[in-house]
DOVEXMI-120205 format. One record per residue (C-alpha): x, y, z; residue in one letter. Coordinates in steps of 0.25 Angstrom, whole numbers, padded with zeros to 4 digits, always signed. Last residue first. Layout:
BEGIN
XYZA/...
***
This chain:
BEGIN
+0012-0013-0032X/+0026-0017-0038X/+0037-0008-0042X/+0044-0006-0056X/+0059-0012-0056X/+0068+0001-0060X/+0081-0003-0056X/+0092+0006-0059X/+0100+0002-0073X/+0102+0015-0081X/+0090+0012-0091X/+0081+0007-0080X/+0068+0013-0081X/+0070+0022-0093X/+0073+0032-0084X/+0070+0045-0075X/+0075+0057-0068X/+0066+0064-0058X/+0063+0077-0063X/+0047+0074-0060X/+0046+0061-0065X/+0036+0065-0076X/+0047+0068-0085X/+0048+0052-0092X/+0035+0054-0099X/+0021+0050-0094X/+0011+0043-0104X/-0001+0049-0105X/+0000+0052-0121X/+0010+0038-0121X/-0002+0030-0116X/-0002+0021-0130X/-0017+0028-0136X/-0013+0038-0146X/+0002+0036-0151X/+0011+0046-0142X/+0014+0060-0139X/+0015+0062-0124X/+0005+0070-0117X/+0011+0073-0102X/+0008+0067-0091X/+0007+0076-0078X/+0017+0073-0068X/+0013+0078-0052X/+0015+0092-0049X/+0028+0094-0038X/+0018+0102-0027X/+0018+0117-0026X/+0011+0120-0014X/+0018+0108-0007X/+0010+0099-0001X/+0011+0094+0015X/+0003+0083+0018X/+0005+0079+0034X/+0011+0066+0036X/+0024+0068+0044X/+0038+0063+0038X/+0042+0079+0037X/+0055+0080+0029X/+0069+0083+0036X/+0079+0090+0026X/+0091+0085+0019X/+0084+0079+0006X/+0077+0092+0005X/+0062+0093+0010X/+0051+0100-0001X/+0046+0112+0007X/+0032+0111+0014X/+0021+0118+0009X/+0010+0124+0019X/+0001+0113+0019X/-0012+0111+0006X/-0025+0109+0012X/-0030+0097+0009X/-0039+0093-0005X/-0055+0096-0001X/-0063+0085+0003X/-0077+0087-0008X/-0089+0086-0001X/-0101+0081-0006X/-0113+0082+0000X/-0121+0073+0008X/-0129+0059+0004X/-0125+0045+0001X/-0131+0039-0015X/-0122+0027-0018X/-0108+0027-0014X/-0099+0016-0008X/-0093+0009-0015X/-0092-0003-0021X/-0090-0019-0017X/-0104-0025-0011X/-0104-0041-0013X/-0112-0041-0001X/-0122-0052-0007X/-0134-0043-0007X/-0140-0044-0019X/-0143-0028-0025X/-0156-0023-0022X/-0162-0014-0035X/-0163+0000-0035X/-0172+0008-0044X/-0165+0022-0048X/-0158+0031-0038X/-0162+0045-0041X/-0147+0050-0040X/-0146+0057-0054X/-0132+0056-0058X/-0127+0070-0062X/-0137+0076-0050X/-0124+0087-0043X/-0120+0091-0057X/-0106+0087-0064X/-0099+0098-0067X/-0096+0099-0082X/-0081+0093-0084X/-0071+0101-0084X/-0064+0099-0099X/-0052+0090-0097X/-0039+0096-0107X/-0037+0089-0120X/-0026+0077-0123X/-0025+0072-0135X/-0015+0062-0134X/-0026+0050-0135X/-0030+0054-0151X/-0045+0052-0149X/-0051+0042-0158X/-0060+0047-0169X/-0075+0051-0165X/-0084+0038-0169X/-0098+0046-0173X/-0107+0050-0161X/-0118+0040-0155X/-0130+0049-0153X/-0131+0052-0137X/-0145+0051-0129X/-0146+0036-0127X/-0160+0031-0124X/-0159+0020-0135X/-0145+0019-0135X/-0145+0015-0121X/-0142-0001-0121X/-0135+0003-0132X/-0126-0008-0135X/-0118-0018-0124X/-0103-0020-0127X/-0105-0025-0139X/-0098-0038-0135X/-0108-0039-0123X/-0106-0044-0108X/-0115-0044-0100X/-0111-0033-0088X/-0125-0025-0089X/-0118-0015-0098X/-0128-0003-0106X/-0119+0005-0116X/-0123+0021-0115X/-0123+0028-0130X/-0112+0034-0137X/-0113+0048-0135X/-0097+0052-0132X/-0090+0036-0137X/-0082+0043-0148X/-0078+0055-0138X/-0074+0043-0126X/-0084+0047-0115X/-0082+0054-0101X/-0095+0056-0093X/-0103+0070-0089X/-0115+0065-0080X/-0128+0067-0081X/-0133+0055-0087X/-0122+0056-0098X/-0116+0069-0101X/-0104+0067-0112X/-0087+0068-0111X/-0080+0067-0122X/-0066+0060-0121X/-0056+0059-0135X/-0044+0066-0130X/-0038+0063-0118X/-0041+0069-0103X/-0031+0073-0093X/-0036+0075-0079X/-0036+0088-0075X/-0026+0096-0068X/-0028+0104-0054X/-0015+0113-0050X/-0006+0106-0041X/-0008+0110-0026X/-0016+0100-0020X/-0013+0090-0028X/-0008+0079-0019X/-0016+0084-0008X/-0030+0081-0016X/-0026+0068-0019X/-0022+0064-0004X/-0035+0071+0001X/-0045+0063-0010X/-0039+0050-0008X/-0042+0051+0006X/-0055+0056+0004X/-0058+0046-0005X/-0054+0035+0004X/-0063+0036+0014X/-0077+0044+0009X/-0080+0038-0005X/-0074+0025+0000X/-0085+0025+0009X/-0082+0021+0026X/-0097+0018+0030X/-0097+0005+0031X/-0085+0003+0041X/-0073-0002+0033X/-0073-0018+0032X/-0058-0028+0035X/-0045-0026+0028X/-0032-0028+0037X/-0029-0013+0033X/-0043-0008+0034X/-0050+0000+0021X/-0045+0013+0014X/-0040+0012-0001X/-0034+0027-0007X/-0031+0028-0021X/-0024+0039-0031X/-0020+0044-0044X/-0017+0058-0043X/-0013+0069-0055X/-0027+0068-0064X/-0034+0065-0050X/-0038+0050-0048X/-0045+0040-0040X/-0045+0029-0030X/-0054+0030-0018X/-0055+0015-0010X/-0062+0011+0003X/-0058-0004+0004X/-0066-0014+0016X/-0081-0007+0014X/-0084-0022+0015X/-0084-0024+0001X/-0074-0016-0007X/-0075+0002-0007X/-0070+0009-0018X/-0070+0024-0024X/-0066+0031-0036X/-0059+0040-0043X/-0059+0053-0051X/-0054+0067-0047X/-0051+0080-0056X/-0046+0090-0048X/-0050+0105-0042X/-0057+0099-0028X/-0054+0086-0026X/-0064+0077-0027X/-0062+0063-0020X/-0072+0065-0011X/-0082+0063-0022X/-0080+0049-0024X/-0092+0039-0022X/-0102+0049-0025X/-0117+0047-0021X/-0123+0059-0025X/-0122+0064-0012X/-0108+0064-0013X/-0107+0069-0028X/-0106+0062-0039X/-0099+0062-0052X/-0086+0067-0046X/-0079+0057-0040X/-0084+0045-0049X/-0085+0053-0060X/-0070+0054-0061X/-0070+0041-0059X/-0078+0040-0073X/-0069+0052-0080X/-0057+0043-0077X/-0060+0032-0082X/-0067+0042-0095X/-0052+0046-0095X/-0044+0034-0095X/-0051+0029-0105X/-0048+0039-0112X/-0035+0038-0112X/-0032+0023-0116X/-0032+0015-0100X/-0022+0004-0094X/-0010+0012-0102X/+0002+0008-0095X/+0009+0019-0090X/+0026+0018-0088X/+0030+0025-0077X/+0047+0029-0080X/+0055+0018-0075X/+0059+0020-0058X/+0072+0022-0055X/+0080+0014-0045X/+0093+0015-0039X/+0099+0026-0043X/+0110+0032-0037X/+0109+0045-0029X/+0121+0041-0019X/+0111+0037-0006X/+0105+0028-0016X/+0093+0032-0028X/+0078+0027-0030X/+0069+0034-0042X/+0055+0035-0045X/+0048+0028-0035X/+0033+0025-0031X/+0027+0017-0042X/+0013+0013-0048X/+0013+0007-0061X/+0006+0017-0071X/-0007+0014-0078X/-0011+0024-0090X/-0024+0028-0094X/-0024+0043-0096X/-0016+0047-0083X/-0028+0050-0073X/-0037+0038-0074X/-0023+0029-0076X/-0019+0033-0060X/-0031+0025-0057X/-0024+0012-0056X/-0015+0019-0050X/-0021+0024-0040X/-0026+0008-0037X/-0013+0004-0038X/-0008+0013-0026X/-0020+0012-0018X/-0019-0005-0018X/-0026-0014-0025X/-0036-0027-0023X/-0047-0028-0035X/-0061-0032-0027X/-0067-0020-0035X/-0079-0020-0042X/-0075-0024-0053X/-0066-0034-0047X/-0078-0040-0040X/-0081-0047-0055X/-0071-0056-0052X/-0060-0056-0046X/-0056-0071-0051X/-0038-0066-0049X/-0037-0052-0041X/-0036-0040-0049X/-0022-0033-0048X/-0021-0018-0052X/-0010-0010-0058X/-0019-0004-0070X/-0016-0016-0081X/-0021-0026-0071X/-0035-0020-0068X/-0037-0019-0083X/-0034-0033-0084X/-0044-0036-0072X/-0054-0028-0082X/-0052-0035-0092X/-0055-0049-0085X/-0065-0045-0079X/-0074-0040-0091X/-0079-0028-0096X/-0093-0032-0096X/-0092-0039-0082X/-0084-0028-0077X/-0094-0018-0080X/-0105-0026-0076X/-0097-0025-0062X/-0096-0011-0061X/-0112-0010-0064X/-0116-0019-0052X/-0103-0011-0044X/-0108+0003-0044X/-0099+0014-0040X/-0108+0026-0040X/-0099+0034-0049X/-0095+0020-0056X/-0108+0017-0061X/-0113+0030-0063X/-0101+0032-0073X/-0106+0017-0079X/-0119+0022-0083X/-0130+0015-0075X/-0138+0004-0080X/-0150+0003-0072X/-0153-0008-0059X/-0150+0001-0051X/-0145-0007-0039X/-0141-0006-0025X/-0131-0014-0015X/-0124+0000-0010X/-0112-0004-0015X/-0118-0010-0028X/-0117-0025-0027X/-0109-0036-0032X/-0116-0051-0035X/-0107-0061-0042X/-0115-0073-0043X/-0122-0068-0056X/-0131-0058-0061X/-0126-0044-0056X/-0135-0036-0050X/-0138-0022-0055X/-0133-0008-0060X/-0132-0011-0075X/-0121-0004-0084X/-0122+0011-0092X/-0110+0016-0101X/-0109+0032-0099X/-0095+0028-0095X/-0092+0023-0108X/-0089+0008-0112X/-0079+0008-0122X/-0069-0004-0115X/-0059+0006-0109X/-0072+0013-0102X/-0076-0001-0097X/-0062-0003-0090X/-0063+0011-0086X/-0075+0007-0077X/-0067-0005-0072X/-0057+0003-0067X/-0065+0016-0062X/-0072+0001-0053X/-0059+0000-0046X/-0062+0008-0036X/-0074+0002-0035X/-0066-0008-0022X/-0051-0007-0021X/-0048-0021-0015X/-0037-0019-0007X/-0022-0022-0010X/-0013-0014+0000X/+0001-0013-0001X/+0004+0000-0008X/-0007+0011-0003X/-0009+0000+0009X/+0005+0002+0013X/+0006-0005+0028X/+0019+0000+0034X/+0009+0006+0044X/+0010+0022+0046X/+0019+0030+0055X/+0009+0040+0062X/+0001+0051+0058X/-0012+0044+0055X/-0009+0038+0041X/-0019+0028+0035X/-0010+0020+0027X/-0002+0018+0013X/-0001+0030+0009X/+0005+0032-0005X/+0008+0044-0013X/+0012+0049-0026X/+0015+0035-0032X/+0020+0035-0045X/+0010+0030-0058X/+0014+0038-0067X/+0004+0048-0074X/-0005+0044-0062X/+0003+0048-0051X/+0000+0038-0039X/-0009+0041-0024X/-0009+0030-0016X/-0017+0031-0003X/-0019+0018+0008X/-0030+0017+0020X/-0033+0013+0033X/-0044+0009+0040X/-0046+0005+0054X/-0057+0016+0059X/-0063+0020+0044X/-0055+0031+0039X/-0054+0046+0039X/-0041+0049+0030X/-0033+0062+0037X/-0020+0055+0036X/-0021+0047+0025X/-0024+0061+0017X/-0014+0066+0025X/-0005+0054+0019X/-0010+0057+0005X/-0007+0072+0005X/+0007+0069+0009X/+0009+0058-0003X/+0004+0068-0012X/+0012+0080-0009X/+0025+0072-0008X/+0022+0065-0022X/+0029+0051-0021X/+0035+0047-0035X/+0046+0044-0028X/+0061+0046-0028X/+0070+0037-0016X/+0084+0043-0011X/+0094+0035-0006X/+0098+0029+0009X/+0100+0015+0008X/+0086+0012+0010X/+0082+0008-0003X/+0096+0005-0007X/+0097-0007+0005X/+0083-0011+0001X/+0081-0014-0011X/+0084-0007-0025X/+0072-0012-0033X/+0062-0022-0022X/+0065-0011-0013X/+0061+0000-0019X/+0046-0001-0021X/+0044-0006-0007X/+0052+0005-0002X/+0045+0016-0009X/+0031+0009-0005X/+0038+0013+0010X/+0040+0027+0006X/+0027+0028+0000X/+0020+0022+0014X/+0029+0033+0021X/+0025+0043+0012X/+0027+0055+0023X/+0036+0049+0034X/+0031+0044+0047X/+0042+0044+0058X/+0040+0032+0068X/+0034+0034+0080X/+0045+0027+0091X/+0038+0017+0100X/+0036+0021+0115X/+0022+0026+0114X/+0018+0011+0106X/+0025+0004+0116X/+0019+0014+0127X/+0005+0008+0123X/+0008-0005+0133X/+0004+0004+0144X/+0003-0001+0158X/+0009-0014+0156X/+0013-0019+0172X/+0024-0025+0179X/+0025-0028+0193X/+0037-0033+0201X/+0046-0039+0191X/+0059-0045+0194X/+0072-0040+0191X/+0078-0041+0204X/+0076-0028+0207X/+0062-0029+0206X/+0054-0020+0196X/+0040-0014+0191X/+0036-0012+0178X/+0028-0003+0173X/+0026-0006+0158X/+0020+0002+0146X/+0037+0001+0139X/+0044-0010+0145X/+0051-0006+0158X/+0063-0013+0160X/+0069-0013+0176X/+0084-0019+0176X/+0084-0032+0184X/+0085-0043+0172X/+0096-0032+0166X/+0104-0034+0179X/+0104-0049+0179X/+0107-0050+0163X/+0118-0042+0164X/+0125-0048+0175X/+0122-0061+0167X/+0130-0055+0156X/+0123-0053+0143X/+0125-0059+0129X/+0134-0073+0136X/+0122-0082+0127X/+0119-0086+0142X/+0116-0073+0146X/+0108-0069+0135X/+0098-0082+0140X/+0099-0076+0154X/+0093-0063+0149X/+0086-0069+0141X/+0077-0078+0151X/+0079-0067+0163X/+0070-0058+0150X/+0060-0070+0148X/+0056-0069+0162X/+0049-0054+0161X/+0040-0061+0152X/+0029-0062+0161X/+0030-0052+0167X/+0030-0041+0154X/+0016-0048+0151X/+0014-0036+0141X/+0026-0036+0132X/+0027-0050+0133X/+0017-0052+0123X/+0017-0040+0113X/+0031-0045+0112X/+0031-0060+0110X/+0044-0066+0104X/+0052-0050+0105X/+0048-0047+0121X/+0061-0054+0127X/+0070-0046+0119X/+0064-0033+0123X/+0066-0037+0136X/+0080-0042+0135X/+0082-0028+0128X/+0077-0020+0139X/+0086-0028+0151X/+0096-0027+0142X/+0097-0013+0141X/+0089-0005+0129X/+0096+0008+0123X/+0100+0002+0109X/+0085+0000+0104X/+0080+0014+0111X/+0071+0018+0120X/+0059+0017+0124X/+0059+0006+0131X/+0048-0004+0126X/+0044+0004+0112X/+0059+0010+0111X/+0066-0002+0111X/+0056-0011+0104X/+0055+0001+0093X/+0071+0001+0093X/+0072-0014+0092X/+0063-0018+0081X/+0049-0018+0078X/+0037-0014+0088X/+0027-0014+0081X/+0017-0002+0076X/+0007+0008+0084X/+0004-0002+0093X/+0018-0007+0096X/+0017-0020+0097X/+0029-0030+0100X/+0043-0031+0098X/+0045-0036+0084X/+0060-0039+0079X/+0063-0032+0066X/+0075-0020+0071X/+0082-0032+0081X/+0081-0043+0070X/+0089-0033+0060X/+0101-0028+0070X/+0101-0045+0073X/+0105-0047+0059X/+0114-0036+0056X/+0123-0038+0069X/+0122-0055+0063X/+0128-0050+0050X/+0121-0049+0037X/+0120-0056+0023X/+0122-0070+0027X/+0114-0070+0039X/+0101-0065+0032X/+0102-0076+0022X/+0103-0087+0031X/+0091-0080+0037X/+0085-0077+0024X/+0084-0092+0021X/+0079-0095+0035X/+0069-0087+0035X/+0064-0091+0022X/+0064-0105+0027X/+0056-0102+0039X/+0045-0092+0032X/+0043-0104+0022X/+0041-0114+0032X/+0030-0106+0039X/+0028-0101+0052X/+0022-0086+0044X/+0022-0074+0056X/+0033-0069+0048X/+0030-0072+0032X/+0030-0059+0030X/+0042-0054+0038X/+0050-0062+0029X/+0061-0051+0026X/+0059-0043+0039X/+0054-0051+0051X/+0056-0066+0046X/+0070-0062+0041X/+0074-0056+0054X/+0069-0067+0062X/+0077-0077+0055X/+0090-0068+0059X/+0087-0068+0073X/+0084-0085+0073X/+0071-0090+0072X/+0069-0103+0080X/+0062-0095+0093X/+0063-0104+0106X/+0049-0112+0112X/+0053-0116+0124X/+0045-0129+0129X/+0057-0136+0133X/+0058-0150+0124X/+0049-0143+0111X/+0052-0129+0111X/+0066-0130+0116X/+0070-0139+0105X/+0063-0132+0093X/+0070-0120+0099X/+0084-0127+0100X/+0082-0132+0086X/+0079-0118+0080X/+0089-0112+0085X/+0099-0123+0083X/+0094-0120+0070X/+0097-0104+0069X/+0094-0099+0056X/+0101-0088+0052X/+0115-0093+0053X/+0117-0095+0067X/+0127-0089+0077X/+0126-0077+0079X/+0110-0078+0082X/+0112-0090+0090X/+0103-0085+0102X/+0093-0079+0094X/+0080-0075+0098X/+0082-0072+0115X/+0098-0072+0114X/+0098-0063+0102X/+0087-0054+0106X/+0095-0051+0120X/+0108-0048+0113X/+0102-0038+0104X/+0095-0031+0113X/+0107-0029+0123X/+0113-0023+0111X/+0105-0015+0112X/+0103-0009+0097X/+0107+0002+0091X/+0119-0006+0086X/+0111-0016+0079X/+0107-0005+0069X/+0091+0001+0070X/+0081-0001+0062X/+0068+0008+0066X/+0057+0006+0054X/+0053-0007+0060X/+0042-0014+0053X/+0034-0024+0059X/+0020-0020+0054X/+0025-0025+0041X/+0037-0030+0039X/+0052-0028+0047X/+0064-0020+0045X/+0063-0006+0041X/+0071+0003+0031X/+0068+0019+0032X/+0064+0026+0018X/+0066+0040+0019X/+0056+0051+0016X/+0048+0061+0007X/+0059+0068+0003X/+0053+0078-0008X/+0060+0074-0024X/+0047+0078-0031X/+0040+0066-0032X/+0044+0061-0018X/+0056+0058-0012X/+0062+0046-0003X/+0076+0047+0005X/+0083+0035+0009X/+0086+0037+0023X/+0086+0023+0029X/+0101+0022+0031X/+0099+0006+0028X/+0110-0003+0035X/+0098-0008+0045X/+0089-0012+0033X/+0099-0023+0026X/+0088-0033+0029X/+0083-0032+0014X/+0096-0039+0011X/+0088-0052+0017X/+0083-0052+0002X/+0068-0059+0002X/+0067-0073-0001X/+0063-0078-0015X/+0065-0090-0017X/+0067-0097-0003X/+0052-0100-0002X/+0049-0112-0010X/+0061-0114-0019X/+0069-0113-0007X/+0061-0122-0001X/+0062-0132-0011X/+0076-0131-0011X/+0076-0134+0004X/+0068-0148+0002X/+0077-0152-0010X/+0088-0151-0001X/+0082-0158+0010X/+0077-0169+0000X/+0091-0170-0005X/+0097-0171+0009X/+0088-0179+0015X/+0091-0189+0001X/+0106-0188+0005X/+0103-0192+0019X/+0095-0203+0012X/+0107-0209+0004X/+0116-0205+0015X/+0109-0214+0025X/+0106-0226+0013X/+0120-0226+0009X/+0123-0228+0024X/+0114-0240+0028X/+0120-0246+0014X/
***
């Protein structure tokens, strides 16, 4: 009976462990990453990338590591000490060969140690903290069940798939060793060279037991180098009892001198220290190798994140050939841009610029570049930050779609209710102001009338249909821009201004082959969704055209550096509470672009930093080399726009809508959209319908009538005090003083030839465009039923000679990337 009883409750153990473990595989053991991802140190790492036009750009290089700790310097076991090797395995690992993975004699001993003698032992074997330093490198500094139980899966894993050589080669390239200033110390070669100066394979025993002896606390012990002198008899002796070393070998390598990097050190002969003293700890960072920075290396590393989720790794770094939408030209004159951007102390920034008529990514900068390697960091790509009355042309168009013209007028006051915004400067008129002033002078009381008319709930679906994401409950801020977004997705959400209304996915490659030229992936043909008809588009486009020209400095114009001298510019700024996000996004009828400056961990800009007067230049340098040297084009208009002078300033109308009369909005909401609040002082007759515009009719733009200097008169009307509840989110603008000055496009470089497959390209930073750039793809009208995108639609030969496909018809992978 005693017996039944023992097995029946073994058996219910049993069940319940069983049941335990399969709800944590369902918990957390669904989807774990590929350990095949590790297969780095067999890469060749020369996988050739090009731009638009077939110039080498650069290679992608396989790393190990996350983050901050990345190393880009992978070496084979072989050029390793071997000395190394053996002291890291009887310091972290002393079973390494024999265990599985997991080591739970390990673990026991440790667990005994640390709680009979007081000596705390590491439990993670070699092949554990290879996982938690690459594959679950996000959930590192995480004590959790969940990290622990995905270690151990991808351990047993990792062992399964690779040899114990392969296994330790990996751990030696991720471990950290310390500090470096300008970026960690990763791997064995950067430890190497940081603390020796010299390399992985050329350490003696007494260097690699040091280095060894550094790995659990290394910004630590690198400074007290006394006080852990002990620590390296310990090993030493240890290594000697796994039968790794000789004792004759441990003895004279406990005598033979060392001399960390920044140290004087002085010596016994019997291995003792006599004094020991850190002169200059900077000599890590002196002794660390620079690394080699590549033009487009923020591009490169998007290629590798697009890439890898289609073909992985092993063919990504395999040593094939990668096409890109990248224009050369453009991706040089946005990293001189970065370089020469003039930004508040600890600020950075991120540049995307696309190609309207499909969406490809010309260039990306996803830092503030100061000649050196930049962070891993890709705030072009990565970033989400709230992008402030940027998104205000968004709104405005919204209002345009749904027949309100920009001649409309809407109230400059308070809002009733609990949500209280403000106007930048915290002023009101307390008049109806048309919505072009509005938006020129970036007003948020009107804006937010609009979006109560309009409604939120449209607008977040507009918001949708263009890329963008807006948060769940956002509320009447989202008007005035609490939406988070990155520069690529804002730039494209702009690109439809300049293409006739039509939303294209970002994306970076065309085309990825192997070594032999076979096709791995091949990118569909862009497909635009229609997200705006025509003209729509067009009087959008007019409105932030305003915004740039409209005004000058003085005047109070928010975007004026943003002209470039010979091309048709429109955009606008953005600045959040705080002054924490300084935006410019805007468009030329070949460039969509967007630049976002602020602090990398988040955190206020000093109060005079003006998104007229941060990103704008930026964006204006990095637009203006990209065409420097293509001959100026304007913007394609469609059929069916008049233009009409109203209070001084030329506006864009529908022709059936050219006269009508001003519509009042206070944001109430009215079926009718409002009346003729102005009919009675309104100038214009009301003109008889015209017949609708047939779309594919397109007619060159007439230059506009030069605006004069007093279009908007500046005597400021009665102001009213605006409740100050700090709610302020706009720009910066309003009435400042000086003159307008217009920043000039770069100098043009002497041209420098297109560089062969064969031949050694310049990595450095410095624009260098052709004198005759590859010109970027115009679209073409397309026959097609009025009002279904097909006239702005792009056909199949704007890829530049590149061949294309259906997407898939001859069986290459052609999943679209995420952003």
């Amino acid at each position: 009976m005693g017996a039944m009883r023992f097995f029946t409750g073994l058996g219910v153990l049993l069940l319940l462990g069983t049941a335990g473990a399969g709800g944590l595989w369902w918990m957390w053991g669904r989807d774990l990453p590929s350990v095949g991802d590790l297969d780095v140190l067999e890469f060749s790492g020369q996988t050739r990338v090009y731009d638009r036009a077939g110039k080498l750009v650069g290679t992608l290089t396989p790393t190990l590591g996350s983050g901050e700790s990345v190393n880009r310097h992978l070496l084979q076991l072989g050029e390793i000490s071997p000395t190394l090797q053996k002291a890291i395995v009887t310091s972290e690992d002393r079973r390494f060969y024999e265990h599985h993975g997991v080591d739970y004699i390990g673990i026991a001993r440790g667990l005994f140690k640390g709680i009979f003698e007081n000596d705390l032992e590491g439990g993670s074997s070699i092949t554990q903290q290879v996982i938690k330093n690459t594959l679950l490198a996000d959930l590192r500094s995480a004590r959790t069940p969940e990290r622990k139980f995905k270690e151990g899966v991808l351990a047993y894993q990792l062992e399964r798939s690779f040899n114990k050589q392969q296994i330790l080669g990996a751990y030696l390239n991720v471990i950290y060793w310390g500090d470096g200033g300008r970026s960690d110390i990763v791997g064995a070669e950067t430890a190497a060279r940081a603390y020796f100066r010299k390399s992985a394979s050329d350490l003696n025993l007494a260097e690699s037991v040091y280095l060894t002896t550094l790995v659990p606390a290394p910004n630590k012990r690198y400074r007290d180098f006394k006080a852990y002198r002990p620590l390296m008899r310990n090993l030493l002796d240890r290594m000697v009892e796994d039968g790794r070393i000789t004792r004759g070998q441990a003895n004279l390598a406990w005598r033979t001198p060392i001399y960390p990097a920044g140290w004087r050190i002085g010596w016994n002969d019997d291995g003792t220290v006599r004094s020991a003293v850190l002169e200059r700890p900077g000599r890590l960072q002196e002794n660390m190798p620079r690394p080699p920075v590549q033009t487009g290396f923020h591009y490169l590393q998007a290629v590798e994140r697009e890439l890898i989720p289609v073909i992985g790794r092993k063919a990504l770094y395999g040593g094939g050939k990668v096409f890109t939408g990248m224009d050369l030209q453009a991706q040089q004159s946005a990293e001189q841009a970065s370089l020469n951007a003039r930004l508040p102390e600890g600020a950075t920034l991120g540049i995307a610029l696309v190609n309207p008529q499909n969406g490809e990514a010309l260039a990306l900068v996803g830092q503030k570049l100061t000649g050196g390697r930049p962070g891993d960091w890709n705030n072009a790509t990565q970033a989400r930050r709230q992008v402030g009355s940027s998104i205000k042309p968004l709104l405005y168009t919204l209002a345009l779609e749904k027949g309100w013209k920009q001649s409309d007028v809407v109230l400059d006051s308070p809002i009733e209710g609990d949500y209280q915004p403000q106007n930048y400067d915290g002023r009101w008129t307390g008049r109806y102001v048309t919505m072009r002033y509005a938006l020129d002078h970036s007003l948020n009381l009107p804006t937010v009338r609009i979006a109560q008319e309009i409604g939120l709930n449209t607008f977040e679906a507009k918001l949708r249909d263009l890329g963008l994401d807006p948060p769940a409950n956002a509320g009447l801020p989202l008007s005035i821009g609490t939406l988070e977004a990155s520069p690529l997705q804002m730039a494209a959400a702009y690109a439809p201004f300049a293409n006739g209304g039509l939303y294209y996915r970002p994306s970076l490659v065309r085309r990825a082959e192997d070594e032999r030229g076979q096709v791995l992936y091949t990118r569909p043909v862009p497909q635009g969704k229609r997200v705006w008809d025509a003209r729509t588009a067009w009087l959008g486009l007019d409105m932030i055209r305003g915004v740039v020209n409209d005004l000058t400095e003085y005047q109070g114009g928010l975007a004026t550096r943003a002209q470039i001298p010979s091309w048709d510019v429109g955009g606008k700024t953005g600045t959040t509470n705080d002054v924490k996000d300084l935006w410019f996004a805007g468009v030329t009828p070949l460039v969509s672009g967007a630049v976002w400056v602020g602090k990398q961990a988040g955190g206020a800009l000093p109060g005079w930093a003006y998104s007229g007067e941060i990103p704008t230049p930026v964006w204006q340098q990095a637009v203006a080399g990209t065409l420097a040297g293509r001959s100026p084009q304007p913007f394609r208009e469609p059929g069916g726009v008049a233009y009409q002078v109203v209070r001084q300033v030329e506006m864009a109308f529908r022709e059936e809508e050219q006269g009508t009369e001003q519509v009042a909005h206070d944001g109430s909401r009215r079926e009718n959209g409002g009346g003729g609040f102005f009919g009675r002082r309104n100038r214009y007759t009301v003109p008889a319908p015209a017949p609708e515009p047939q779309p594919e009719v397109v007619t060159p733009e007439e230059p506009a009538p030069e605006v004069p200097a007093d279009a908007f008169p500046q005597t400021e009307p009665p102001v009213g005090e605006a409740p100050n509840d700090g709610t302020v989110t706009g720009d910066q603008g309003g009435f400042g003083g000086g003159t307008a000055e217009v920043a000039p496009p770069p100098e043009p470089l002497p041209e420098t030839p297109p560089a062969e497959e064969s031949a050694p390209i310049d990595l450095g930073l410095t624009a260098t465009p052709p004198t005759e750039p590859e010109p970027l793809p115009e679209v073409v009208p397309d026959s097609g039923t009025p009002g279904d995108g097909s006239e702005f639609s792009e056909p199949s030969s704007q890829f530049d000679g590149f061949p294309q496909d259906d997407g898939g018809a001859d069986g290459t992978q052609t999943a679209p990337p995420t952003y």
